[in-house]
C-alpha positions as CSV (number, residue, x, y, z in Angstrom):
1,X,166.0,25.9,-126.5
2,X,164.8,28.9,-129.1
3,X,164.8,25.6,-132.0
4,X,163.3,23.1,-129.2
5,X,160.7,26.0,-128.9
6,X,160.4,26.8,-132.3
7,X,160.1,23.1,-132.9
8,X,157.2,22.7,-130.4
9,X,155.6,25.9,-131.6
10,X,155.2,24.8,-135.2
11,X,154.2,21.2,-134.1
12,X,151.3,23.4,-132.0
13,X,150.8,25.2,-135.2
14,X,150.8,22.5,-137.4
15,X,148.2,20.4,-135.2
16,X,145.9,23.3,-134.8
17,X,145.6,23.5,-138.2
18,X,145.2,20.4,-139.3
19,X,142.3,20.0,-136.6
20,X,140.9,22.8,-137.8
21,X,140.7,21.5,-141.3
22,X,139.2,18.1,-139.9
23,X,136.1,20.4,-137.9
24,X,135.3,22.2,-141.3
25,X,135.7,19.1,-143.4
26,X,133.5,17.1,-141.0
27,X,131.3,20.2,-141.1
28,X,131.0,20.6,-144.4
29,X,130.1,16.6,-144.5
30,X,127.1,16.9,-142.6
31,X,125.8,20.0,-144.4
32,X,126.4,17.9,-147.7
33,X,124.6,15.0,-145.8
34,X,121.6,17.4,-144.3
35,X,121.5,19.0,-148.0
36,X,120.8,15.6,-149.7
37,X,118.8,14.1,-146.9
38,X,115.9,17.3,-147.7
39,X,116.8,17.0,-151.2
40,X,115.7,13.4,-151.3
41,X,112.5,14.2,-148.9
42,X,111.4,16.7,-151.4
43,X,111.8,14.4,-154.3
44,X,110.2,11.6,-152.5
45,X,107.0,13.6,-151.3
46,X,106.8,15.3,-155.0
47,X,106.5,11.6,-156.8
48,X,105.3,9.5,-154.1
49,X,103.1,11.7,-151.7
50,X,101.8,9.2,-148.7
51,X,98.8,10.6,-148.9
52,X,96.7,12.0,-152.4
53,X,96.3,15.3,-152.5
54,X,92.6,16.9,-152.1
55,X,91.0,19.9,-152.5
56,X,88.7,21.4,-149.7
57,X,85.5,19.9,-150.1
58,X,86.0,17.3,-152.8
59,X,85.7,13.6,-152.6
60,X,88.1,11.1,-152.1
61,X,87.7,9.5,-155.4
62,X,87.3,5.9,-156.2
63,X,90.7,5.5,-158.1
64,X,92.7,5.8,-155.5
65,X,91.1,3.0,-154.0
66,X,91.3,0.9,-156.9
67,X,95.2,1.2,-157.6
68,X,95.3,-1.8,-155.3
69,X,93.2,-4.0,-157.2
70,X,94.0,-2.6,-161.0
71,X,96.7,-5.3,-161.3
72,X,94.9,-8.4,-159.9
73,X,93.8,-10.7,-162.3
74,X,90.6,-12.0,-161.3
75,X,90.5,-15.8,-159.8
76,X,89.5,-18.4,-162.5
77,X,86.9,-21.2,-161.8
78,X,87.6,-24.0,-163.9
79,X,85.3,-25.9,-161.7
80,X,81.7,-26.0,-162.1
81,X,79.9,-23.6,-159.8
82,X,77.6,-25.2,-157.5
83,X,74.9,-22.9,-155.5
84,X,76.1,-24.1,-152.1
85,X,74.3,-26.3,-149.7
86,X,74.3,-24.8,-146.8
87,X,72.0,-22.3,-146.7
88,X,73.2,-18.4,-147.5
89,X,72.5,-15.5,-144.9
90,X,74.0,-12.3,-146.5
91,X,72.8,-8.4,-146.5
92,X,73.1,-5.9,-149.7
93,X,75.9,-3.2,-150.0
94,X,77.1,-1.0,-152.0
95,X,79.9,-1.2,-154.8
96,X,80.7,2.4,-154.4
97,X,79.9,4.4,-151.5
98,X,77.4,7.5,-152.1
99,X,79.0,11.3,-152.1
100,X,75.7,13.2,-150.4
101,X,75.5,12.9,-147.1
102,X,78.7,11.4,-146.2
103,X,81.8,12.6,-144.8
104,X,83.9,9.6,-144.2
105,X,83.5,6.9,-147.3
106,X,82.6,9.5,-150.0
107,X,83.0,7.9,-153.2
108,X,84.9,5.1,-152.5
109,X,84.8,1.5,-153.7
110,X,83.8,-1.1,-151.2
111,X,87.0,-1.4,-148.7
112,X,88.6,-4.0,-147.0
113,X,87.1,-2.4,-143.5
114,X,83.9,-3.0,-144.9
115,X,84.5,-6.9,-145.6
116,X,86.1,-7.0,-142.1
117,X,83.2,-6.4,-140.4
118,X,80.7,-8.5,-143.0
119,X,83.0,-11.3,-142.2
120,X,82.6,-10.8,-138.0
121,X,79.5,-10.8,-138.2
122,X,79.0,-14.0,-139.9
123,X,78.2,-13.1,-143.6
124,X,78.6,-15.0,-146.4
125,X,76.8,-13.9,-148.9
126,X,76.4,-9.9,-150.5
127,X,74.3,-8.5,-152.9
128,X,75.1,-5.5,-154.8
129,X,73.8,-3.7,-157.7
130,X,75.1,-2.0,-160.5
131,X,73.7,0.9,-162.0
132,X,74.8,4.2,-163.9
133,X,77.8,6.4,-161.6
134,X,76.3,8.6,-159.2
135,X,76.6,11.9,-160.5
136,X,77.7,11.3,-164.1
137,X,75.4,13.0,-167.0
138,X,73.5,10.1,-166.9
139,X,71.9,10.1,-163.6
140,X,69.0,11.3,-164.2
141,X,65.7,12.3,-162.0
142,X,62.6,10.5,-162.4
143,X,61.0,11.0,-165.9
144,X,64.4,13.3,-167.4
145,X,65.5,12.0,-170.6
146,X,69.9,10.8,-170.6
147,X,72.1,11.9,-172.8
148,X,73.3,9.1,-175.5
149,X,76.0,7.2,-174.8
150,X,78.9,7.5,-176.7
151,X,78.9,4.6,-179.4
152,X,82.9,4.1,-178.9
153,X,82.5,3.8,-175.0
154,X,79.4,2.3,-174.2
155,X,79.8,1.3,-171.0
156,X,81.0,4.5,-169.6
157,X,77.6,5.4,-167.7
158,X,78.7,2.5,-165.4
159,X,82.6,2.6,-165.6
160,X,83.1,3.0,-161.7
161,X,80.5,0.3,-160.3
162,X,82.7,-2.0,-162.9
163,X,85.9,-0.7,-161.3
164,X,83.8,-1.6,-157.7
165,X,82.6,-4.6,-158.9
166,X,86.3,-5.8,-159.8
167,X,87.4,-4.5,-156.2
168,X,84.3,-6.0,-154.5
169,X,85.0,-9.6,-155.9
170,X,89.0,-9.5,-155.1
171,X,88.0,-8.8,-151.4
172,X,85.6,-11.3,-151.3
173,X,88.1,-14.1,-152.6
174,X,89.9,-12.8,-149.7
175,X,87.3,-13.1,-146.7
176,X,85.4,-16.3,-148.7
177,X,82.3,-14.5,-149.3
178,X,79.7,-15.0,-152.2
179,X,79.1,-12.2,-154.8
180,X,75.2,-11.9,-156.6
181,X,75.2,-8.8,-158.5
182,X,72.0,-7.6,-160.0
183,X,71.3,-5.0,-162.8
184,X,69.4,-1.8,-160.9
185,X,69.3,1.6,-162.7
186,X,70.3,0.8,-165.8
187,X,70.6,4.1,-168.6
188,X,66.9,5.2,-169.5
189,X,65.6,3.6,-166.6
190,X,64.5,6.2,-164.4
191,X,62.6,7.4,-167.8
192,X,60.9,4.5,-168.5
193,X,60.7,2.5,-165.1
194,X,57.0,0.8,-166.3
195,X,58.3,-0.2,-169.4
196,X,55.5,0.8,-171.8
197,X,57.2,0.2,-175.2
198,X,56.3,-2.6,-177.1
199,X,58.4,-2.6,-179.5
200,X,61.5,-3.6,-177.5
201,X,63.2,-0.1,-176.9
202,X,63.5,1.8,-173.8
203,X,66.0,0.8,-171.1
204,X,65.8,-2.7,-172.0
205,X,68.4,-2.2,-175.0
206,X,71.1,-1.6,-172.4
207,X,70.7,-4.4,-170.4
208,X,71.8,-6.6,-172.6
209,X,75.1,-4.7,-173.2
210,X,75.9,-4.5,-169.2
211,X,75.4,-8.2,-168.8
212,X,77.5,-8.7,-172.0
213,X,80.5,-7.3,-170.4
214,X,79.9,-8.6,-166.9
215,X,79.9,-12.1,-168.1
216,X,83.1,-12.2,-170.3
217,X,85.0,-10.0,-168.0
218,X,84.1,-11.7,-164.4
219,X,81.9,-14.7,-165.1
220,X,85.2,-17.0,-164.5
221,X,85.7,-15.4,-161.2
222,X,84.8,-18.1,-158.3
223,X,83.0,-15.7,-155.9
224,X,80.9,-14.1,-158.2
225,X,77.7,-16.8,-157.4
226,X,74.9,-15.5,-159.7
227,X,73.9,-13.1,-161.9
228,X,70.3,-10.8,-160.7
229,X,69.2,-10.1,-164.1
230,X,67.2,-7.2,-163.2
231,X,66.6,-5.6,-159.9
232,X,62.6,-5.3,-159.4
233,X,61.3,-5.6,-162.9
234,X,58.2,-3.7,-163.2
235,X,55.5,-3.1,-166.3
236,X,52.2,-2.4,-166.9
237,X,49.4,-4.5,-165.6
238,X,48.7,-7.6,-168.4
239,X,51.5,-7.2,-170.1
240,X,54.3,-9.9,-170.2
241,X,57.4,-8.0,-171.8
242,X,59.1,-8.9,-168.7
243,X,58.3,-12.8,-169.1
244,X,58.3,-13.2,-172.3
245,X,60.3,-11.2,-174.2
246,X,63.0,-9.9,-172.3
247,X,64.2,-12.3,-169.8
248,X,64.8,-15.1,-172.2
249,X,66.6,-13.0,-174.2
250,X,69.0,-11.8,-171.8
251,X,69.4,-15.5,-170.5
252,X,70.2,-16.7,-174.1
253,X,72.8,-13.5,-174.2
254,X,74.5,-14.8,-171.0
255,X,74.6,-18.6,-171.5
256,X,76.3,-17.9,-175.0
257,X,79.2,-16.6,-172.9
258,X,78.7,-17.8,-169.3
259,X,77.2,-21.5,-168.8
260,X,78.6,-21.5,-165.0
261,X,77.3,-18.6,-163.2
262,X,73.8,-19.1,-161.6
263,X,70.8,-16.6,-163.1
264,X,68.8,-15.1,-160.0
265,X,65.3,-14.1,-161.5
266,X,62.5,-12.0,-159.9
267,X,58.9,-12.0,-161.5
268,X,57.5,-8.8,-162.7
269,X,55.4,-6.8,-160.8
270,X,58.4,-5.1,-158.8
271,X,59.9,-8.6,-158.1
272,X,57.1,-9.0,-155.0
273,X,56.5,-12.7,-153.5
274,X,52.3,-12.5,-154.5
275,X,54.2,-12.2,-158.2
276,X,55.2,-15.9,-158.7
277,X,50.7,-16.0,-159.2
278,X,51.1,-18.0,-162.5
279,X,54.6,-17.2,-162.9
280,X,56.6,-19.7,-165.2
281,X,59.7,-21.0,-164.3
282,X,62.7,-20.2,-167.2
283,X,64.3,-22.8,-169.2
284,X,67.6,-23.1,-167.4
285,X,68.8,-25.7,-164.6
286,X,71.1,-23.4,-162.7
287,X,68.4,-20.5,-161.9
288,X,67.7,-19.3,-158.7
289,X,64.0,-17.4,-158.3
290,X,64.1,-14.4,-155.8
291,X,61.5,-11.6,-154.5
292,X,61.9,-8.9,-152.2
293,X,59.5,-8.5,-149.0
294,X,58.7,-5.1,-147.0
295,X,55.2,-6.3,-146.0
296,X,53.1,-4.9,-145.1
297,X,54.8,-1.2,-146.7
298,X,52.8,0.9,-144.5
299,X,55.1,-0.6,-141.4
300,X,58.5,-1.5,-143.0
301,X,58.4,2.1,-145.1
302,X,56.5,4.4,-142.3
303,X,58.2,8.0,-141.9
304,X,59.0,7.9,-146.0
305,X,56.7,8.6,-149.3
306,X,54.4,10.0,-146.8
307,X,53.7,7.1,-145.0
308,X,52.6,8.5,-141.4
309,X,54.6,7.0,-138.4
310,X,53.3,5.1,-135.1
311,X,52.8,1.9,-136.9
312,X,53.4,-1.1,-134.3
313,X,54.6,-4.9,-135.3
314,X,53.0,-7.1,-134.0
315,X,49.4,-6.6,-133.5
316,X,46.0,-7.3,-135.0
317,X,47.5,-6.5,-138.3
318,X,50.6,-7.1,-138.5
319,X,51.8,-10.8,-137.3
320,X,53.7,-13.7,-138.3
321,X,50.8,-15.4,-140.2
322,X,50.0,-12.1,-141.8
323,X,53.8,-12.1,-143.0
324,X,53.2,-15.5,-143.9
325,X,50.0,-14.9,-145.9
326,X,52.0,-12.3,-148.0
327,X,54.5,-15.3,-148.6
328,X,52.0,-17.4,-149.8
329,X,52.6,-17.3,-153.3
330,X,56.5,-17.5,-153.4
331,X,56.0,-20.9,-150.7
332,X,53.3,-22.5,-153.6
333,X,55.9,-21.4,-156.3
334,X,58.6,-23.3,-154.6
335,X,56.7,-26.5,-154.1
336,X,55.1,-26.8,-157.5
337,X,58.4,-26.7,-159.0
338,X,60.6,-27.6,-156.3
339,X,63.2,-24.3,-157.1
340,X,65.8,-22.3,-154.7
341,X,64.6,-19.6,-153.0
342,X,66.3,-16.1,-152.7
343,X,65.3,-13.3,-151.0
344,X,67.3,-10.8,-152.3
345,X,66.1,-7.9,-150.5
346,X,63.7,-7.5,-147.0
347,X,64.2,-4.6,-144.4
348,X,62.1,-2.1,-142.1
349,X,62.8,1.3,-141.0
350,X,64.7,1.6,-137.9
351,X,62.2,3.8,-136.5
352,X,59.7,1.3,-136.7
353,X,58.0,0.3,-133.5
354,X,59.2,-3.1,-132.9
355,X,61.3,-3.5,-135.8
356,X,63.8,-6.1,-134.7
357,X,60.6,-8.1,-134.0
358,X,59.3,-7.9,-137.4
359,X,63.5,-9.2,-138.8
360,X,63.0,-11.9,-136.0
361,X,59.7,-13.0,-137.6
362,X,60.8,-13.0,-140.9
363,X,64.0,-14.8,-140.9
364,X,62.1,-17.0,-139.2
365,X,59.8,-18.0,-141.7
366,X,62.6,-17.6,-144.3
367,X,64.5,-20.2,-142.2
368,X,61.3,-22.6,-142.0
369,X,61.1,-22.5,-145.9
370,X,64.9,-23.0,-146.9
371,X,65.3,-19.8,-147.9
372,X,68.7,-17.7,-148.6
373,X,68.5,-14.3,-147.9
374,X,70.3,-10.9,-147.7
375,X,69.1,-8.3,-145.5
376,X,68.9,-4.4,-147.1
377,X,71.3,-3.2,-146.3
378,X,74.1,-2.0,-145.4
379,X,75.8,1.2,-147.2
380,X,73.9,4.2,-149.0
381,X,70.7,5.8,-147.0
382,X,71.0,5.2,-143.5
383,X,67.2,4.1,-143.0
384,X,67.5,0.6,-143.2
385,X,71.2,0.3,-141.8
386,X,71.3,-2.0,-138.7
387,X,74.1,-0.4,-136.8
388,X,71.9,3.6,-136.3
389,X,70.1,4.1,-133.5
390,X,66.4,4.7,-134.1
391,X,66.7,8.4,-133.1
392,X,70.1,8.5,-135.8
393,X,70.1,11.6,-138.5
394,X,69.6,10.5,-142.0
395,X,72.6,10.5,-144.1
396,X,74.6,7.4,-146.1
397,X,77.3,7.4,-143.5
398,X,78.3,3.4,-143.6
399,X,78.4,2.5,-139.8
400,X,76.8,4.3,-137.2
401,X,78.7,2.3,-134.4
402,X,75.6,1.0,-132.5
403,X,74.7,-2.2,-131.1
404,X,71.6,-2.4,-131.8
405,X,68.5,-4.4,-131.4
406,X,68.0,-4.6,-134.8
407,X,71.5,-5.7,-135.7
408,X,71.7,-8.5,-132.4
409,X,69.1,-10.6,-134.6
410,X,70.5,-10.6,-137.6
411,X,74.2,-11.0,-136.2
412,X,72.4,-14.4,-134.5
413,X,70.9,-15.4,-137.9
414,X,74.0,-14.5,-139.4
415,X,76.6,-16.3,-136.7
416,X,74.6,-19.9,-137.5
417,X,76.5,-19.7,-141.0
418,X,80.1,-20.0,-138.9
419,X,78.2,-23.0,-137.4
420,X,77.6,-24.9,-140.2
421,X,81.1,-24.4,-141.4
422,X,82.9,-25.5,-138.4
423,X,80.6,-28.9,-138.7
């Protein structure tokens, strides 16, 4: 009995223990486990944080945004471009999204969120233009001379609208929607926006180096429509710089790389529809000619430069054949010469009194002539976007979230394009 005991006791013993050891090992194995589990966590969040890192107050900056679209080679077109036939209802935007005034898409490239709503709406055509970086050392105010540019790097006044125009047209090979990008503040502009040398100098020596680059690197990209040479070309009264000397030059620039692309040209003075008065048509078969309309500018610009509000469309003075006497030039340019039509900008404040009548009278007339057209716009000041409320604060927020009068005429110009496609 004392052995059988003594037996039993140290089989006790003996299983005690070795449970024991089992409860720390197993322990032990899950504090290993826990340890690496954090340890990996850390690592992870150190080298591949979900979210970039910010400090208070600063931008979101455009790179971050671009590392999807760095590695995408853009989409060849073998094919010759052809300047569709049906007819092109679009609205202006911005390749990267302003940083004053705006708390949700500051600095950013165009987005994907941005194309989603373009394409429900009925879009299928955007505009955009590409001048210096907001903020660099070479945006500067009206009459302030730029630094030079760097003779190693002379593109870098514009480097993120490039990076924004190689997002822009990877989204819209995506969502099937035409690119025209036009040449706005180009270096020295802001210094020299009449254009008074003769000589050649002044901002026009960078325009050719913008469109030099923008044609070998995306000219072969099949959504990228036409080139806008220059966004309102202005000069002084009598001269012909514009005409004469500078446009075909840049034209000869481009077709010596790019033969494919269509040229959108707007006459000088300001790129207005009285400006085709004994304009001449350029020698090249796959131009487009294009003019911007806010007429009459007391009504479409009231509440800005002084302009005094209280303005009402229509009356008296402002009607559909006064709109279409300020069109009067631009319809006798297009049937002398039988040419495509663009209007590449035309807008009123949405504090304008009857303002979605005045965009339901001028589609109109632009739908009466053949015209393709993009509305201004959508992105940067607030003013002319179609989705704020009349009573909205200014800023260059992107979407103020209203259905608006405004924007109900232009989404029923702009849902006749899913028409014609589903013909």
């Amino acid at each position: 009995m004392k052995i059988r005991n003594r037996s039993q006791g140290g089989v006790t013993t003996h299983l005690m223990i070795k449970y024991s050891q089992t409860l720390i090992c197993r322990h032990i194995t899950m504090t290993d486990r826990l340890c690496c589990f954090i340890t990996m966590f850390i690592l992870l969040n150190i080298f591949f944080p979900p979210f970039p890192k910010i400090a208070a107050g600063k931008p979101i900056q455009a790179p971050i945004i671009k590392k999807i679209f760095e590695n995408v080679p853009p989409l060849s077109c073998n094919a010759e471009k052809k300047w569709p036939d049906i007819p092109l209802r679009g609205i202006n935007t911005k390749l990267v999204m302003p940083l004053k005034n705006n708390s949700i898409n500051t600095g950013t490239f165009i987005s994907n969120e941005i194309f989603n709503t373009l394409t429900d709406w009925g879009v299928n055509v955007i505009r955009v233009d590409i001048g210096v970086d907001k903020g660099s050392v070479w945006d500067v105010k009206k009459g302030e001379k730029p630094p030079l540019i760097p003779a190693d790097n002379p593109l870098i006044p514009y480097r993120k609208q490039l990076q924004g125009l190689e997002t822009c047209l990877n989204l819209a090979s995506r969502h099937n929607i035409y690119v025209i990008v036009s040449a706005g503040n180009v270096v020295g502009r802001k210094i020299d926006v009449l254009y008074n040398e003769d000589d050649g100098k002044g901002y026009y020596n960078e325009l050719p180096k913008l469109w030099k680059h923008i044609t070998k690197r995306f000219g072969a990209h099949k959504n990228l429509l036409a080139y806008d040479v220059l966004n309102e070309p202005f000069e002084k009264k009598g001269k012909k710089n514009w005409r004469n000397i500078l446009l075909p030059e840049l034209i000869r620039i481009i077709r010596e790389i790019d033969k494919n692309t269509y040229l959108v040209v707007e006459p000088a003075y300001w790129g207005s529809a009285k400006s085709f008065k004994n304009f001449i048509p350029v020698n090249d078969s796959k131009t487009v000619y294009s003019f911007h309309f806010y007429s009459p500018h007391t009504y479409t610009y009231q509440g800005t430069r002084n302009l005094p509000r209280g303005l009402n469309y229509p009356d008296l003075f402002r009607n559909p054949e006064q709109m279409r006497d300020h069109l009067k030039q631009a319809i006798l340019f297009q049937k002398k010469y039988n040419v495509r039509m663009f209007v590449g900008e035309f807008s009123v404040v949405r504090w304008a009194p009857g303002a979605a009548e005045w965009l339901y009278d001028a589609v109109s007339l632009f739908e009466e002539y053949g015209w393709d057209w993009c509305y201004h716009g959508y992105g940067g000041w607030n003013g002319w976007n179609p989705t704020f409320s009349a009573d909205a604060p200014q800023n260059n927020e992107i979407n103020g979230g209203k259905k608006t009068d405004r924007l109900r005429v232009l989404k029923k110009a702009w849902m006749r394009n899913r028409a014609r496609q589903s013909d």
